[in-house]
C-alpha positions in Angstrom: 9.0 38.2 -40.9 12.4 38.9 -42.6 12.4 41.7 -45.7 15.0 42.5 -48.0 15.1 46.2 -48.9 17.0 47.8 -51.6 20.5 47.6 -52.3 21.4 44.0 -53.1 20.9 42.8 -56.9 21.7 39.2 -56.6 18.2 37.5 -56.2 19.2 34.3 -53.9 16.6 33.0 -51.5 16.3 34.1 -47.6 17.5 31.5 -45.1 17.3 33.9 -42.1 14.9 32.2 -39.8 12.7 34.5 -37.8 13.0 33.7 -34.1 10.7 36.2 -32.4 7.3 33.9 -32.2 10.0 30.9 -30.9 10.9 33.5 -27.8 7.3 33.9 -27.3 6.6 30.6 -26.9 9.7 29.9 -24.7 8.4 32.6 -22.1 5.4 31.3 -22.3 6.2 27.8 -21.5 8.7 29.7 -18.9 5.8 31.6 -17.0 3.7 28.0 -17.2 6.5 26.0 -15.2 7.2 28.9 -12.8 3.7 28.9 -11.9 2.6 25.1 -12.0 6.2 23.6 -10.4 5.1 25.5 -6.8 2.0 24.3 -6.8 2.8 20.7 -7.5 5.7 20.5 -5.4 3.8 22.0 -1.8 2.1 19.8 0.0 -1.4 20.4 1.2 -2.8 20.0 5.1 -5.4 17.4 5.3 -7.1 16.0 8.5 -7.5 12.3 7.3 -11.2 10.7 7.6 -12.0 8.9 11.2 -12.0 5.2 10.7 -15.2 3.7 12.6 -14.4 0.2 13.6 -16.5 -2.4 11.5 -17.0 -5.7 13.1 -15.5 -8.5 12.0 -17.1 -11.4 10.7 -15.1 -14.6 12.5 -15.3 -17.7 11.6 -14.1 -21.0 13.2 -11.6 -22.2 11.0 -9.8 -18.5 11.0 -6.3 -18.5 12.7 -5.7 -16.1 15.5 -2.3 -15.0 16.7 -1.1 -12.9 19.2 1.9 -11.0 18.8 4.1 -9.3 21.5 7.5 -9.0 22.2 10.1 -6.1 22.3 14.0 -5.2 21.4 15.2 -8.6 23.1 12.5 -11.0 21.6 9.3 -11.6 19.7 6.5 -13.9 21.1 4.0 -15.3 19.3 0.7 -17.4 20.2 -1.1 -19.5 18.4 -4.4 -19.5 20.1 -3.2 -19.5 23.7 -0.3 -21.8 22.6 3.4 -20.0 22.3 5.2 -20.8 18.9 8.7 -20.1 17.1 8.4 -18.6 13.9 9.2 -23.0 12.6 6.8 -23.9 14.5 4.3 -21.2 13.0 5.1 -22.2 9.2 4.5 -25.5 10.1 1.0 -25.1 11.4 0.1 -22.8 9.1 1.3 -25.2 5.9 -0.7 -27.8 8.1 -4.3 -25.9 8.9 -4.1 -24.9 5.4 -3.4 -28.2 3.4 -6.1 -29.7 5.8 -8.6 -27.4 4.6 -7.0 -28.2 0.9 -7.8 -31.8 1.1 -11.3 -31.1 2.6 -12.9 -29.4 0.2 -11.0 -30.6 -2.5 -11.8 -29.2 -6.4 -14.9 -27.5 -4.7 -12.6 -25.1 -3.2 -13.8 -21.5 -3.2 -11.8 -18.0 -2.2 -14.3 -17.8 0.8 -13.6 -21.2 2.1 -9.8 -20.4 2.9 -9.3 -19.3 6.3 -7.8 -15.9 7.3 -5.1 -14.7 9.5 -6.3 -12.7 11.9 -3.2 -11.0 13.9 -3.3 -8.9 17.6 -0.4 -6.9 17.7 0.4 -5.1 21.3 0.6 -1.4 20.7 4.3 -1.7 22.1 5.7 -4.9 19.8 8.5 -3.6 16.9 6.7 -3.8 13.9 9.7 -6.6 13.2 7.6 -8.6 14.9 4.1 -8.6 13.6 5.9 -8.2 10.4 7.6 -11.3 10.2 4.6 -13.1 11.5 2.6 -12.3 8.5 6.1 -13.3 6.6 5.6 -16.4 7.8 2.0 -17.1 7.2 2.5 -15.9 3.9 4.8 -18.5 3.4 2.7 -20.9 4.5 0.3 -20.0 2.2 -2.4 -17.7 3.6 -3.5 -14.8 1.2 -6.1 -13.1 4.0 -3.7 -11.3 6.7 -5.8 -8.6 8.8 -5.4 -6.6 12.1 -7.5 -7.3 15.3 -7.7 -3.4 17.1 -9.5 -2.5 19.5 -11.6 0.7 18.7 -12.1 3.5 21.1 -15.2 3.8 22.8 -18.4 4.9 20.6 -17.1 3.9 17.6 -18.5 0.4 16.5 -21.0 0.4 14.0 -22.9 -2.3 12.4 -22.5 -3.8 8.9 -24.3 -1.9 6.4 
């Protein structure tokens, strides 16, 4: 708080702002960022969850590829059946506008087949990447991995 002692006879208001309680807060906002910036910026050593394999439910009318390939070239097979990524939309455009027109306005999200993709451990993700590019295109919303879990680690459905 300002005070005006003695010696001055004019009686015009203060205007002299008191800035000790805004340093106060200042340092104390200071202290809070020294302390909380370190701790938001370190990162913290986890060991991520083990993923048990879950069995898969397969249907019929679900697509299976296989994708391999490496630097020089991608392969991909449609059942046992080799395909170029035309060849691959067109099928999948194909399976999918079949099951369209068989189930008609009774279509449900569960009556859409899925894509079920096994990628070799050594393929560039290029290619399993635009495999499921492709199937996209064609119109397939379900896209999921085939792997093979190590030993002791399937589980049934709960």
């Amino acid at each position: 708080m300002a005070m005006s002692v003695g010696g001055d006879s004019t009686d015009k208001p203060l205007s002299d702002i008191n800035t000790t309680p805004l340093v106060d807060v200042m340092l104390v906002l200071l202290i809070i960022f020294l302390i909380a910036v370190p701790v938001a910026i370190q990162a913290v050593d986890l060991e991520l969850p083990k993923v048990a394999y879950e069995p898969t439910t397969t249907k019929p009318e679900n697509i299976n590829l296989s994708v391999s390939g490496s630097e020089a070239g991608c392969k991909v097979y449609w059942n046992l059946t080799q395909v170029d990524s035309g060849e691959l939309l067109r099928r999948g455009a194909e399976n999918l506008q079949a099951v369209v027109t068989r189930f008609g306005d009774n279509l449900k999200p569960d009556d859409i087949p899925e894509v079920h993709i096994r990628g070799d451990v050594n393929t560039p993700y290029r290619c399993i990447g635009g495999a499921i590019y492709t199937m996209q295109q064609a119109g397939f919303v379900k896209v999921g991995f085939i792997s093979e879990p190590p030993a002791g680690t399937a589980r049934g459905r709960v």
